[in-house]
ZAMARGU-4260 file (C-alpha; in steps of 0.2 Angstrom, whole numbers, plus 5000, padded with zeros to 4 digits):
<rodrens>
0) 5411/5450/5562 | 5419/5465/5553 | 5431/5465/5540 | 5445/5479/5534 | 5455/5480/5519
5) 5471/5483/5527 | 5485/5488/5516 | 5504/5493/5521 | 5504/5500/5501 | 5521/5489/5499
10) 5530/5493/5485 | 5531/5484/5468 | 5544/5480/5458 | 5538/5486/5443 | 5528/5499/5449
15) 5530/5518/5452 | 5523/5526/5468 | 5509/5534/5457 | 5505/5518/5449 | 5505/5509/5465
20) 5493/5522/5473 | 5481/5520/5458 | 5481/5500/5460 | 5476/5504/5479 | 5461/5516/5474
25) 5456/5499/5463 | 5457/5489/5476 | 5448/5501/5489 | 5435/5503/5477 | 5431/5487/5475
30) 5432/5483/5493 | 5420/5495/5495 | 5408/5487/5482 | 5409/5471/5491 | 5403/5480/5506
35) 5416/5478/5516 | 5417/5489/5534 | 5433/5497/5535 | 5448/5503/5522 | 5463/5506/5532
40) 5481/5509/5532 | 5499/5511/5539 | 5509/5526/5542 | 5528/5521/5539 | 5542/5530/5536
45) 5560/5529/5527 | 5559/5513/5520 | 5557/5514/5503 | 5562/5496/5499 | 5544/5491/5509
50) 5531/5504/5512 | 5527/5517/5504 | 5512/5525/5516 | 5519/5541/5526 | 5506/5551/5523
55) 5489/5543/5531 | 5478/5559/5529 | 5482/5559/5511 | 5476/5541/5511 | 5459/5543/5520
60) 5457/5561/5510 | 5461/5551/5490 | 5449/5536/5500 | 5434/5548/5504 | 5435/5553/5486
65) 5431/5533/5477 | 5421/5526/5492 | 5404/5528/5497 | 5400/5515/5511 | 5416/5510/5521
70) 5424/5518/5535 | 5442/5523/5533 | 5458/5530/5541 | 5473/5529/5547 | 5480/5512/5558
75) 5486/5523/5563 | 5493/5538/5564 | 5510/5539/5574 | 5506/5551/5587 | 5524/5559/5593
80) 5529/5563/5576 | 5512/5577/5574 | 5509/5594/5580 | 5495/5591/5593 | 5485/5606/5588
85) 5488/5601/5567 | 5485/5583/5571 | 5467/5588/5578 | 5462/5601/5565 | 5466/5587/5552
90) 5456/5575/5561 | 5440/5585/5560 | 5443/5590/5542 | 5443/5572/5535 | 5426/5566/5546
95) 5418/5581/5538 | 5425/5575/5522 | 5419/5558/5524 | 5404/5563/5530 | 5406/5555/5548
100) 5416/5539/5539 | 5432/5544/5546 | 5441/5528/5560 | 5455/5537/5571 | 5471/5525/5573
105) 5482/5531/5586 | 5499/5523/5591 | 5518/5527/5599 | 5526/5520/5583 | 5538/5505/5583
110) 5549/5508/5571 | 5565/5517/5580 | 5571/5523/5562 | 5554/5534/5562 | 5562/5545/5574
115) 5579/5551/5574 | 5576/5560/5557 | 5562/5570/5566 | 5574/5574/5579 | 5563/5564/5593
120) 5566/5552/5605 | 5559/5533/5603 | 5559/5529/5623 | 5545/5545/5624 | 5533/5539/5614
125) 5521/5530/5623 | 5513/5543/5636 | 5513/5557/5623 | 5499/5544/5614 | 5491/5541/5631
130) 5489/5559/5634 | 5482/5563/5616 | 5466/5554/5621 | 5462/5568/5633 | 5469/5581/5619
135) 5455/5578/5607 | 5442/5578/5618 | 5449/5594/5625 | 5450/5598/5605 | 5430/5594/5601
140) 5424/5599/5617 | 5408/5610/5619 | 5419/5626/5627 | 5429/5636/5612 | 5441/5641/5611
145) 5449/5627/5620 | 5466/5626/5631 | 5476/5612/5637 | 5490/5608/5648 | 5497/5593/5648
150) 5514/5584/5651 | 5519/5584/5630 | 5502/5594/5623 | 5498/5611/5626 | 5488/5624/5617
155) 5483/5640/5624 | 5467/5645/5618 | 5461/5638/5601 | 5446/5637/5591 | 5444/5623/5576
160) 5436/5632/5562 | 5429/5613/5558 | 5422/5601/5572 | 5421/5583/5567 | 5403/5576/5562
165) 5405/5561/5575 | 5402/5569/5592 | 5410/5567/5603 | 5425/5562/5590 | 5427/5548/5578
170) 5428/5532/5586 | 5446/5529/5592 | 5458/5512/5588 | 5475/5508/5598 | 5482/5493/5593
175) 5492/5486/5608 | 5495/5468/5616 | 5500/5477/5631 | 5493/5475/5646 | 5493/5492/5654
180) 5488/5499/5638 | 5474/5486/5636 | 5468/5492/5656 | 5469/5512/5646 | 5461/5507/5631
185) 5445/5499/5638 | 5444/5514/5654 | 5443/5525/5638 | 5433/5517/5625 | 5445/5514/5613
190) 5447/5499/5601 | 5461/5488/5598 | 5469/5474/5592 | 5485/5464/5587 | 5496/5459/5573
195) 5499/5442/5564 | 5518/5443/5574 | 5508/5441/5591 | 5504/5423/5595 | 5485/5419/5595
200) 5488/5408/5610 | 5495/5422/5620 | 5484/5438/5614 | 5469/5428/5619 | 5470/5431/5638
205) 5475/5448/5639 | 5460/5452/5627 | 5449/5442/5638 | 5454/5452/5652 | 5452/5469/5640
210) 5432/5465/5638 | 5432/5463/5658 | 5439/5479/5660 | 5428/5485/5647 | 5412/5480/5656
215) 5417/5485/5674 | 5419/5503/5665 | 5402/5502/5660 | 5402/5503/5641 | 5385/5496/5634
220) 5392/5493/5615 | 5405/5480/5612 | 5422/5485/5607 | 5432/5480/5593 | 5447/5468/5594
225) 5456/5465/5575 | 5468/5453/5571 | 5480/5458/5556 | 5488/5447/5544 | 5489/5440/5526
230) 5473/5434/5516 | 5472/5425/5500 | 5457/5416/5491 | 5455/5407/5476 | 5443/5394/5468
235) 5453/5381/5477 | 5462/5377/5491 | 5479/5371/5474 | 5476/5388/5466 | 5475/5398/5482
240) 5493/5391/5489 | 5501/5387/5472 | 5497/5406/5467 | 5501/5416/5485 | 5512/5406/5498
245) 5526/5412/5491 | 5522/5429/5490 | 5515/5427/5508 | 5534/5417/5514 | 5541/5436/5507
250) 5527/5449/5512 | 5535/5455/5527 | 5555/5457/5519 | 5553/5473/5522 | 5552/5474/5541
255) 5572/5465/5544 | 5585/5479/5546 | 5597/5483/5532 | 5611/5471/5526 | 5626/5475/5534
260) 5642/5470/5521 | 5642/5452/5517 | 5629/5448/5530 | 5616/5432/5525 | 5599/5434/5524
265) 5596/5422/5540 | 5608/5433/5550 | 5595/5448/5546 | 5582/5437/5553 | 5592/5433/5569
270) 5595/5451/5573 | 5575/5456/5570 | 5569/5443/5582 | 5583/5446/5594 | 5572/5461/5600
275) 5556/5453/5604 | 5570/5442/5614 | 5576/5456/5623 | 5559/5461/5625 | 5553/5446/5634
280) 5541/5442/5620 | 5547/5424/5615 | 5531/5421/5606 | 5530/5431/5596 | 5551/5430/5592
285) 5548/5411/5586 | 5535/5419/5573 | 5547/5430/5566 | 5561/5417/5566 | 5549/5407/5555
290) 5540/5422/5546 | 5550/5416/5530 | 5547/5400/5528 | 5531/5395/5520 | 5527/5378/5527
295) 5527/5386/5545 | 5514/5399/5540 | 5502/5385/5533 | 5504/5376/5548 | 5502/5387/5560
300) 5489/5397/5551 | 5498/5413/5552 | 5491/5417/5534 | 5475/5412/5529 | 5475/5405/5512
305) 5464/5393/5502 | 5447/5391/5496 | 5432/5403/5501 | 5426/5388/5511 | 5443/5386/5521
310) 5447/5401/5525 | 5428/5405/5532 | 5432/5389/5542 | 5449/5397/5549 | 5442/5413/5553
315) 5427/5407/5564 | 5439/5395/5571 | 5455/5407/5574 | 5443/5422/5579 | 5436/5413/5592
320) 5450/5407/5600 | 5460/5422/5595 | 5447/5434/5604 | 5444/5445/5589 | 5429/5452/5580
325) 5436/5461/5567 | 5446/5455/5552 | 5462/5468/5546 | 5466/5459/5530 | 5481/5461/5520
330) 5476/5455/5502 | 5490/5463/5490 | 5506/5460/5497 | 5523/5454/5489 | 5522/5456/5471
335) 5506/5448/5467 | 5498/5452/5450 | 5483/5463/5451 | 5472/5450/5441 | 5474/5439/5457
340) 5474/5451/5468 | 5456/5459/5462 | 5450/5440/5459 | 5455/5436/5479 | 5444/5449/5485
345) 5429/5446/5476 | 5428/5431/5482 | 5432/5436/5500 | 5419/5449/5499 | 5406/5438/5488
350) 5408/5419/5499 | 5418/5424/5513 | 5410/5439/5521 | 5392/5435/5520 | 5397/5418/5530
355) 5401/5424/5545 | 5394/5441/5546 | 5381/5438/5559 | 5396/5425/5570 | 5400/5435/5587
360) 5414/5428/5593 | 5412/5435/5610
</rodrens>
């Protein structure tokens, strides 16, 4: 297995965006100590009461600068809202920066309110991520300068004064649970993977049917499939749940829409879920209907909290069944303290990591 440190950079209280950013280089630093493989983060917009990451290149750029070993980037960067020509010099830049340690996260955005203050459309996001694929390539391609013409990217004759180190280009993520995106992402080499919000029970098909498709397009190497939630451990199993399940039954406040006048907490839950309803994604609608409640996420597992030795034991078990291979966990949400946040990935990266480095779980 692989394991990130995955962070949405969630705002503190009591903390100023500088401050926060400082406590994230701590945290990366450390993670990167511990040898973990990946340092990774959001890119969300116009929400300052939740995260406060819009700006994933300065993230990889201030990473590059305090690790040595881990890979990092963006997960990932919302496609429609770049310059296509910008986006690509940019990319190149940081994988010279990083000396060939730079991950490329590319997605449509799902966030409506990232849009209409860029002055762009949310229903034309999807094929303008499609079609970027073939962009870069185009981009770091052997002829230069370099032309494309395609339905939302065209550049007419360019040349990057900086190529990436990774040739062709910096291995590619596009985290997606759907299918025909699945069917693009294994014809074209691409990781993926799925949020904590995505049942387990139902991402494991589709993913099983991605690693078909990936073999019938004749890839020799595995691909990477992550899974993406909250992760939290302590000395003991007491100390793990007594210190974080309440932070983890508030970590995700962020994501409901504003109050409207009056309006009750629940009632923000209703209208959130009501669109993975109208989406036909009832799964993944009862997690968010539950999201909040703490006994439901230690039931079900959605986080994984507890001792090194119980949360090893739910990662081999969940990874297996879940169909993933690489870890994306979230260890400083809500408004933990920094003490318990540094102490929870220690021991991750000490116990938990060494565990079950060598487990393939497909």
């Amino acid at each position: 297995m692989k394991f990130a440190y995955f962070s949405h950079v969630w705002r503190k209280e009591n903390m100023t965006p500088h401050e926060r950013y400082e406590l994230l280089w701590r945290e990366l630093e450390l993670a990167d100590d511990l040898k973990f493989d990946y340092g990774f983060c959001v890119e969300h917009h116009f929400s300052p009461g939740e995260s406060w990451m819009s700006a994933p290149s300065l993230f990889t750029a201030a990473a590059a600068m305090r690790t040595k070993h881990m890979k990092v980037g963006p997960m990932g960067y919302v496609v429609p809202l770049y310059n296509s020509l910008r986006l690509a010099e940019e990319i190149a830049v940081l994988d010279q920066m990083l000396d060939g340690r730079f991950e490329i996260g590319l997605v449509p955005g799902i966030n409506q309110r990232y849009f209409g203050p860029f002055g762009l459309d949310y229903d034309d996001r999807k094929t303008p991520t499609l079609e970027y694929i073939e962009y870069l390539r185009a981009a770091y391609g052997e002829t230069q300068p370099f032309s494309f013409e395609g339905q939302h990217h065209v550049t007419k004759s360019a040349t990057l004064s900086v190529q990436p180190v990774q040739r062709p280009h910096p291995p590619i993520w596009m985290q997606s649970r759907d299918p025909d995106t699945l069917e693009f992402c294994a014809k074209n080499g691409l990781n993926t993977g799925y949020f904590v919000v995505y049942p387990r029970k139902d991402a494991a098909p589709r993913y099983r049917k991605f690693l078909e498709d990936w073999k019938k397009a004749g890839w020799t190497h595995k691909p990477n499939i992550a899974y993406s939630t909250l992760v939290y451990v302590d000395e003991t199993d007491k100390k793990a749940i007594d210190t974080a399940l309440k932070h983890a039954a508030r970590a995700y406040e962020g994501f409901l829409p504003s109050a409207l006048p009056d309006e009750s907490f629940e009632s923000r839950v209703k209208r959130y879920t009501k669109k993975f309803k109208e989406r036909g994604e009832d799964g993944a609608a009862v997690i968010m209907a539950n999201i909040f409640n703490p006994e439901y996420l230690m039931d079900n597992d959605l986080v994984f909290i507890g001792s090194p030795k119980t949360v090893t034991k739910k990662l081999r078990k969940y990874a297996k069944e879940g169909v993933f291979n690489t870890f994306m966990g979230e260890f400083n949400f809500a408004e933990l303290e920094e003490i318990d946040v540094m102490r929870s990935v220690k021991l991750f990266g000490e116990e938990v990591v060494p565990a079950l480095r060598d487990f393939e779980p497909y």
